[in-house]
N, C-alpha and C positions, 0 to 999 in steps of 0.2 A: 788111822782108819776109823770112820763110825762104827762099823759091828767090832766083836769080840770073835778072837781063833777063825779070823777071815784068812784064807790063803795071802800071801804076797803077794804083790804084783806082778805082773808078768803078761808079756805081749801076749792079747788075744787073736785067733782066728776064730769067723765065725761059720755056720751055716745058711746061706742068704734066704731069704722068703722072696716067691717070684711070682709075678701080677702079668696074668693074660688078658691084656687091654684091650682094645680093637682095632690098632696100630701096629702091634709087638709083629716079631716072626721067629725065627729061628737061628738069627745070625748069631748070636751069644754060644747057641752047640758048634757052628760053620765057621766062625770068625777066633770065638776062644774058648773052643773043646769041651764047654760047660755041657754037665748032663742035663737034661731039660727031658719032661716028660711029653711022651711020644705023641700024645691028642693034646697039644697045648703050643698057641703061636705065645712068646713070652714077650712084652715088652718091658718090663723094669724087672731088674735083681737088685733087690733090699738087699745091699752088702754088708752093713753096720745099720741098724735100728732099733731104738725101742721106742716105737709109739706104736698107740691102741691099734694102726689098724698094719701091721708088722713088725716083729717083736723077733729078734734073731737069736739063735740060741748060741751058745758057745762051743767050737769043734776042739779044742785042746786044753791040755794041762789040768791041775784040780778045778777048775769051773766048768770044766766040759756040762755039755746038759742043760745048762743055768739059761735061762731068758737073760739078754742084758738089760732090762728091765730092773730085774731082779738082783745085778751088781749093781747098776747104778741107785739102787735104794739102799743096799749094804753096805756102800762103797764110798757113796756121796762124793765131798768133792777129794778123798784120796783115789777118785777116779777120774773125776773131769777136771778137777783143778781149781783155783780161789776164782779164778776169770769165769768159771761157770757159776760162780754162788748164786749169781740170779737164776739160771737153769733147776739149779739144786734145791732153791727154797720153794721153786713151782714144781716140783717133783719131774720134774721132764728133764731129759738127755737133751744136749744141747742141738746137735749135729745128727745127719741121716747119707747116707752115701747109697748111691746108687749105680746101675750100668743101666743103659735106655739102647732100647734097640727098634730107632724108629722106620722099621721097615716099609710104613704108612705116615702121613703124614700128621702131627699130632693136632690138635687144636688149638685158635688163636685164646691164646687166655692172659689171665694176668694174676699177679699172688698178691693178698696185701702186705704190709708191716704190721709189729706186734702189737701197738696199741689198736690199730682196726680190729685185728682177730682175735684178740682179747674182749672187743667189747662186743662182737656182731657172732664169733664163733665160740663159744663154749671154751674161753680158755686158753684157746689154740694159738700157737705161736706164727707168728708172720713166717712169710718166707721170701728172704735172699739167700738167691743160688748161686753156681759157674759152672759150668761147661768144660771141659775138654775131650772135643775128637776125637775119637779112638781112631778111625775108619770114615771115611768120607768118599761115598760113589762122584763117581766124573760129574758136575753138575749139581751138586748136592749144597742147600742154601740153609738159611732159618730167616725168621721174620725175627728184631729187635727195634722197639720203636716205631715211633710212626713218620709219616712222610711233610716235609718241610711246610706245608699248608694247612694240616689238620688241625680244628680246633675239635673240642667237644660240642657244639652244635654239628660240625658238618659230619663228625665222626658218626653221631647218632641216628642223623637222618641218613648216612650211609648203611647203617646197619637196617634202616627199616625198608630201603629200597632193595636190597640185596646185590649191593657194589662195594663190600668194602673193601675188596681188595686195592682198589689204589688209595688208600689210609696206610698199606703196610709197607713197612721198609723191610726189604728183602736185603740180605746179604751172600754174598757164595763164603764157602766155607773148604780145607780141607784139612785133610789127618795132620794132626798134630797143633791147632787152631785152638784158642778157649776162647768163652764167650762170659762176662763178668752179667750176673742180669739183679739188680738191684729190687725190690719189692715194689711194687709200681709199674715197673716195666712189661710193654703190651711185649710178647714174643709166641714162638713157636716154632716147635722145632719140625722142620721138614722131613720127608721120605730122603731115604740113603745114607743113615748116618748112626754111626753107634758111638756112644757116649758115655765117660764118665759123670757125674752129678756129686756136688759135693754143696749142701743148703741146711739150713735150719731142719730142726729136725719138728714139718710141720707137714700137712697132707690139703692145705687149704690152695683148691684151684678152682677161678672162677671165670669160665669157659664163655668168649666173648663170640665164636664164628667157630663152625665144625664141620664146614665144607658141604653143609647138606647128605652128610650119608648117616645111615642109622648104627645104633648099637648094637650089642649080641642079641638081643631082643625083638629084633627087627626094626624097634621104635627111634626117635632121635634120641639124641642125649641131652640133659637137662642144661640151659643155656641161663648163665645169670649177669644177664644183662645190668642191671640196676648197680647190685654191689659192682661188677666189673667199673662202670663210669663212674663210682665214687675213689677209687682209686689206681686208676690210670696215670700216670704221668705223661703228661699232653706235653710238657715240654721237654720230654725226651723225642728229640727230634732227628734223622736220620745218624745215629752213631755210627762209630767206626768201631772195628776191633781192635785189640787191647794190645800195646804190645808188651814183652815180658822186659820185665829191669833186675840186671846183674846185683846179684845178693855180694856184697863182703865178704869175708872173711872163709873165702873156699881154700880147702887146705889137698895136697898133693891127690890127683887123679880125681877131684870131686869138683862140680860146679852147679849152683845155687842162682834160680832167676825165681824173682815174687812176680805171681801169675795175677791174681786176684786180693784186694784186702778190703774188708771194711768193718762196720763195728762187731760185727761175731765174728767172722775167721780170718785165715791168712788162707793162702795154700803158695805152694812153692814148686818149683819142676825141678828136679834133683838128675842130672846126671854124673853117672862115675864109671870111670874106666875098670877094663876087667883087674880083677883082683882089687880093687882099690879098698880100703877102712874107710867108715866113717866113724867118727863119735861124738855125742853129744848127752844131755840130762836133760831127763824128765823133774823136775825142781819145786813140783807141786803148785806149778801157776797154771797149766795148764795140759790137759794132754793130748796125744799126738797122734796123726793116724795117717799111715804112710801105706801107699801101693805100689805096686808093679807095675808097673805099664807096657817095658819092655825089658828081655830076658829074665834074670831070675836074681834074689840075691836070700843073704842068710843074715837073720834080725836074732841078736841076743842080749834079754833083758832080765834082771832078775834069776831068776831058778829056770829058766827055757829057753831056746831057743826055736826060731821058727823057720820055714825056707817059704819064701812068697815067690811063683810063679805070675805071669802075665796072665791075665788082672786079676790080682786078687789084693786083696787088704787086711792089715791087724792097726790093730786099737790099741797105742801106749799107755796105761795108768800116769794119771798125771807125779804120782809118788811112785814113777817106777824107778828113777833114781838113772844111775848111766847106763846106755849103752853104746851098742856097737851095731854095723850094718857094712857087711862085707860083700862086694860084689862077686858075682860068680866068671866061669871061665871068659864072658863075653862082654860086652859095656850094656850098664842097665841103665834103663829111666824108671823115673820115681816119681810120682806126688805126694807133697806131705800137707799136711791140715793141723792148723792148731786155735785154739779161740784168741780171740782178740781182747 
């Protein structure tokens, strides 16, 4: 580890930081028992964070209290791992987890990659993300990509006429669905859909079409056209959804499908049967960050142990060495996240 008489590692839970957007609503308290404050529709819980503008604090064991901000500078990479050294040497956490509850329909937008957002945004790192469903109403789509015809001429003169909806490639969508979305990619996520988010750990979104309604202010919301058409990918052309591939090497009552991968993360869909072990090492190349999605189980690493309920999330140190991940009396699902 970088600091001196730093606790050991050991699976984090955190306290999320939660963003009342002008989409958000309530299904996070309705859907997953989350407390949410009473005068407050929530659309995103910052589950895992440390950037400037949500910073999560630690709910257990000797770091309890600490910003992860504030391990990740103590910690370096005996907390994200050799695969993060780039993260590490920009002083940024690699990854950002999220729950999205778009009760409203979000914005068509688009994120860049690191080299744009490094040079147009103060530093900031690009953003590719993914998706999975928690919860999907009867009906319920997102926009990925645009429609088989669109160039960036007609896309524009679409945006000044006020038609662009046949530019967007719509998909339906339901529980249990991921959606991989590459930095580039035009998307947006629809009304009726609660979501995990699992992206770089970046805040840069640049908001192409907002459906014409205003912000909490009454006013619209600020549109950036220009940056959006410099990095759009025009030839992401009507895609499809992804489908999952059987991981190796699953051992009694556990089975392993890679959801998403590219050059920052993996993520993986873990089911295991009740009671089932799992074990694995944290080895110092990278670390790991596994949810609950369904039922419950108990994660033990280091000096602690933790119990994850549906949905929640802990943060493995990437020097957190072996553990274990026991399911509970019923069959749980999982996602797990690790850097690329």
């Amino acid at each position: 580890m970088e600091g001196h008489d730093l606790p050991e590692p050991y699976p984090l839970l955190f306290e999320p930081v939660l963003k009342d957007y002008i989409w958000g609503g309530r299904n996070l308290s309705r859907r997953l028992g989350r407390s949410l404050p009473v005068d407050k529709e929530i659309a995103e819980s910052w589950e895992i964070a440390a950037h400037a503008n949500g910073d999560v604090r630690v709910a257990n064991g000797k770091l309890a209290g600490k910003l992860l901000s504030e391990i990740n500078r103590d910690y370096g990479r005996a907390l994200v791992g050799s695969r993060g050294a780039w993260a590490t040497d920009r002083r940024q956490f690699p990854l950002l987890i999220k729950l999205l509850d778009a009760n409203r329909r979000l914005s068509v937008q688009v994120h860049p990659d690191d080299a744009y957002a490094r040079a147009h945004e103060n530093n900031e790192l690009g953003k590719t993300e993914m998706w999975v469903v928690l919860h999907a109403e009867e009906g319920a789509s997102i926009i990925l990509g645009v429609n088989q015809h669109t160039t960036p001429a007609s896309f524009r003169q679409a945006l000044e006429e006020g038609r662009l909806e046949q530019h967007l490639h719509e998909i339906p969508v339901r529980t249990g669905d991921f959606v991989c979305v590459p930095s580039g990619s035009l998307h947006a996520i629809l009304d009726g859909l609660l979501i995990a988010e699992i992206q770089q750990s970046s805040d840069v979104t640049y908001r192409v079409y907002d459906w014409n309604r205003p912000g909490h202010d009454g006013k619209p919301r600020p549109l950036h056209i220009e940056k959006a058409l410099e990095v759009i990918n025009f030839d992401q052309r009507e895609p499809a959804l992804p489908a999952a591939r059987p991981l190796s090497g699953n051992i009694d009552g556990t089975k392993r499908w890679q959801l998403c991968r590219n050059r920052y993360f993996a993520v993986e869909r873990v089911e295991m049967a009740p009671g089932a072990i799992y074990y694995d090492v944290c080895d110092g190349d990278s670390l790991e960050i596994w949810g609950v999605v369904e039922g419950h189980a108990m994660i033990q690493g280091g000096s602690e142990e933790v119990k994850l309920e549906s949905v929640r999330f802990t943060l493995l140190p990437a020097r957190l060495g072996r553990y274990t991940i026991t399911a509970g009396e019923a069959a749980v699902q999982l996602l797990r996240a690790y850097l690329q």
